[in-house]
N, C-alpha and C positions, 0 to 999 in steps of 0.2 A: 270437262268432258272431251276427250279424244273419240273424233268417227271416223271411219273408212267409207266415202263417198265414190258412187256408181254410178255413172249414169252411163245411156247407150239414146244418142240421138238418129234416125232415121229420117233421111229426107227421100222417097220414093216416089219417080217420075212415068208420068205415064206412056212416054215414049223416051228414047234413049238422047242424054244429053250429050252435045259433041265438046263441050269447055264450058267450064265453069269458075267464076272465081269470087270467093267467099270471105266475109271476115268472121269468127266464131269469138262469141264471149261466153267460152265454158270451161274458162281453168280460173279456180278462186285464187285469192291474193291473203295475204299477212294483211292486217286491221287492226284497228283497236279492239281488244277483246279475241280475235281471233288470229288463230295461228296456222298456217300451211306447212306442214312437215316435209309433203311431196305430192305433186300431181302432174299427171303427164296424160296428152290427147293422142289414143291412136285414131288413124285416121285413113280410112277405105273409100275408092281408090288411093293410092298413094299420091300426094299432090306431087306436080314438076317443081313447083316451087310453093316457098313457106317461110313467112318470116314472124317474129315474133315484137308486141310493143305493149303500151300502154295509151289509154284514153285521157282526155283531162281530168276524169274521176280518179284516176286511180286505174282502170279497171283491164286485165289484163286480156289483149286482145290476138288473136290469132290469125293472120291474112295466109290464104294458100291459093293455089291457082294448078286444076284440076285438066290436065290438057287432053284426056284420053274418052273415049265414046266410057256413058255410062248411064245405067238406069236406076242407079240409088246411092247417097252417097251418108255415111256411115262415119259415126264420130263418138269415140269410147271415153268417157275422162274415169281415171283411175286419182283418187287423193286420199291423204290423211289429214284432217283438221284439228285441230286443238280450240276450244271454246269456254272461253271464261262468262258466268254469269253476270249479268251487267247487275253495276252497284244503283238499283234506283233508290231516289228518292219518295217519302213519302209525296201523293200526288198535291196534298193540301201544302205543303212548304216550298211548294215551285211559286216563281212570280204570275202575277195577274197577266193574262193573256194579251191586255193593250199595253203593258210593258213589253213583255216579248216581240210584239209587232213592233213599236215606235222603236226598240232597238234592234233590228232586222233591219227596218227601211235607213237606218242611221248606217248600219255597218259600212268602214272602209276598205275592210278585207275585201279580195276578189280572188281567194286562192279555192283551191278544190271542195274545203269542206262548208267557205263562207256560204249562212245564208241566202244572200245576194241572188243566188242563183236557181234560189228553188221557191220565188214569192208568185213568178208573173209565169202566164200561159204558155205550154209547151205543146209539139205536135199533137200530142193527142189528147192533153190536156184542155180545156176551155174553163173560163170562169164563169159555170152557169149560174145565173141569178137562184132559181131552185133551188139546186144543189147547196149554194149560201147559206141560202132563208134556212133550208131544213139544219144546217151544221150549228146556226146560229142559235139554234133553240138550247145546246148545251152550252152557248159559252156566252153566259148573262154578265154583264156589268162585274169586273172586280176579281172573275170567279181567275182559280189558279190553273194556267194552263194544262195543265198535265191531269189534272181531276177534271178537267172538262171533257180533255181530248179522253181521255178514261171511258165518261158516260158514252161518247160518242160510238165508240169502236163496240159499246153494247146495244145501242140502238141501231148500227150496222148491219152485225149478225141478228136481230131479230125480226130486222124489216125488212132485209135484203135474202131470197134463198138462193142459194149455194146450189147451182145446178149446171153440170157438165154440158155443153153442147147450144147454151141459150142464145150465148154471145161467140164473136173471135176477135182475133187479135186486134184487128181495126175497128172494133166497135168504140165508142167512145163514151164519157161518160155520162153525160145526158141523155143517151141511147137506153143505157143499163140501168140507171137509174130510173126510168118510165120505165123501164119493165118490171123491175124489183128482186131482178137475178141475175144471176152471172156466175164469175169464178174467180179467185182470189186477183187475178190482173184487173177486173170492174170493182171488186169491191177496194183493192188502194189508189185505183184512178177518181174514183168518186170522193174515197176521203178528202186523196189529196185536193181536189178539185174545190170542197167546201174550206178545208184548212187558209190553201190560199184565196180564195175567195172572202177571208176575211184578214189575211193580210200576214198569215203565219208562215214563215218557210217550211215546207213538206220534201220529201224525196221520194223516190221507187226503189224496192229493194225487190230483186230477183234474188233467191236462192232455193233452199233445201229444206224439209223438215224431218226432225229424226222419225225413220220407219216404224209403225206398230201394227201386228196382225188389224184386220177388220170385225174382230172378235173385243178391242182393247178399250173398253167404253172410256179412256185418254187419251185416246188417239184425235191426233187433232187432225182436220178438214184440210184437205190439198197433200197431206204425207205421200200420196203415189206418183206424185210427178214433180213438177218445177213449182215451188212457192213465189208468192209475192207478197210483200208488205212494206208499211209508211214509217222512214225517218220525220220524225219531226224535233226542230229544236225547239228547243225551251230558254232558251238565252245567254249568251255566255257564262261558263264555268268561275265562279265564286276563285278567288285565290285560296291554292292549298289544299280544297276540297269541291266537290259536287256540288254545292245547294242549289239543286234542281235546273243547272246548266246545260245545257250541252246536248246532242244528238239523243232521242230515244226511240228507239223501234216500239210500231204499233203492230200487232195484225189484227185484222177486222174482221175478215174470215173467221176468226178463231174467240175474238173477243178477248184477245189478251195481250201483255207485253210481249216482245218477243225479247229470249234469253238462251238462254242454252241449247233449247232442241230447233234452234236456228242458225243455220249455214247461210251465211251472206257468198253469193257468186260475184254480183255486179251492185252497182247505185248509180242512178240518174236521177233525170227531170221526171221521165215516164221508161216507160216500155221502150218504145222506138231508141232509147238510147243504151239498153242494156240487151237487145232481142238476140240471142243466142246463136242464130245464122242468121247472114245477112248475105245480101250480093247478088251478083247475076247470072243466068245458065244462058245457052244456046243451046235452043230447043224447044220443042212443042208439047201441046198437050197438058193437062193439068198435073199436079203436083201435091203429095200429103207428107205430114211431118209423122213421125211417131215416136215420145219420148217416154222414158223407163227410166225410175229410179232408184236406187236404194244407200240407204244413209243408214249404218249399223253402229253402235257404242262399240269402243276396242275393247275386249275385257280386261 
């Protein structure tokens, strides 16, 4: 599936900023599965200076430095994606979930996509006891990672509502989790929070999901703005084939794998390492974000 991905970010201040300088992670990258044909960020005001890099994820990062008085600042990403359907396994033929952990805490790797780096508590991450207990009730003795993490992501979306305005960005996930809502950034900060909490590597995925009227009874939960949802490994990749290895996207918002009408932007530990603007202004006053998106199939 090829999409042509839109977005238009709005950060609008309530008195005029004198300098500002920002890092922006809103241009996707080539990945496994996915492919970047072209994307480019325009960008209002025009910054004085801009450079372009990358994170230790991968993930492709944008520093500009905005020298002129201004009271909203305006970032367009224009791309074309190419997305291959991930090859899953069935969830019963994956290994037992205390396999997965005891080989995660073994790994030697320490490169971008090891493990290693997504078992133990991040900024906004905590390992709530709670949170544990409750993940713990789907992954009984023996049971196969991946058929665990399965039931999970459906006891998620039933117990957790889906509701704009509950939570923000700095809510954390013992927060959201006593409340029993939030929005797809609570509901992968809570996965991931019980995942690791029992000893499995998770990650945070920002991205997209493909757009459908609100008429489209398919339409999945989060389509109008920025997605989020959980990497989790399953253990290393079998020689020559899959069997049940390797990185697999959850979304729990949605109760399903994530595949094809999934546009990966960025991957961290949480949020705080993927946040789409970052940085600092000079100037007063409060400050609101407003983001818009659209993700259409090329025909």
């Amino acid at each position: 599936m090829i999409y042509d991905v839109r977005q238009t970010t709005v950060c609008s201040y309530a008195s005029p900023v004198a300098h500002a300088r920002h890092v922006l992670r809103l241009t996707p990258v080539s990945r496994d599965g996915e492919r970047v044909h072209v994307a480019a960020l325009q960008i209002a005001p025009e910054p004085a200076q801009r450079r372009e890099g990358a994170d230790f994820f991968g993930n492709r990062l944008t520093w500009i430095e905005v020298a002129e008085p201004h009271d909203a600042l305006t970032v367009k990403l224009a791309a074309r994606v190419g997305i291959d359907a991930p090859v899953v396994p069935e969830p019963q033929s994956t290994p037992p979930w205390e396999t997965v952990r005891a080989d995660a805490f073994a790994a030697s790797d320490i490169g971008p996509q090891s493990p290693a780096h997504f078992l133990f508590p991040s900024r906004l991450v905590s390992l709530d006891p709670e949170i544990r207990d409750y993940t713990r009730e789907s992954f009984s003795p023996g049971r196969p990672v991946l058929d665990a993490a399965m039931e999970l992501i459906g006891r998620l979306k039933a117990d957790i509502a889906y509701e704009i305005g509950a939570t923000t960005v700095t809510t954390t996930p013992p927060m959201s989790f006593a409340l029993r809502r939030g929005v797809c950034q609570d509901f992968a900060h809570i996965m991931i929070a019980g995942l690791r909490g029992l000893g499995l590597p998770a990650a945070y995925v920002s991205g997209y999901l493909r757009s459908a009227p609100r008429t489209d009874l398919n339409r999945l939960q989060g389509s109008e703005a920025m997605h989020a949802w959980v990497l989790l490994w399953c253990g290393s990749p079998a020689s020559g084939e899959r069997r049940g290895g390797g990185w697999f996207g959850l979304d729990p918002t949605n109760a399903v794998i994530a595949a094809a009408d999934h546009v990966t932007l960025a991957v961290g530990r949480d949020y705080t390492d993927v946040a789409p603007v970052d940085g600092v202004i000079l100037g007063s006053g409060g400050q609101r974000m407003g983001v818009s998106v659209n993700v259409t199939p090329v025909q």
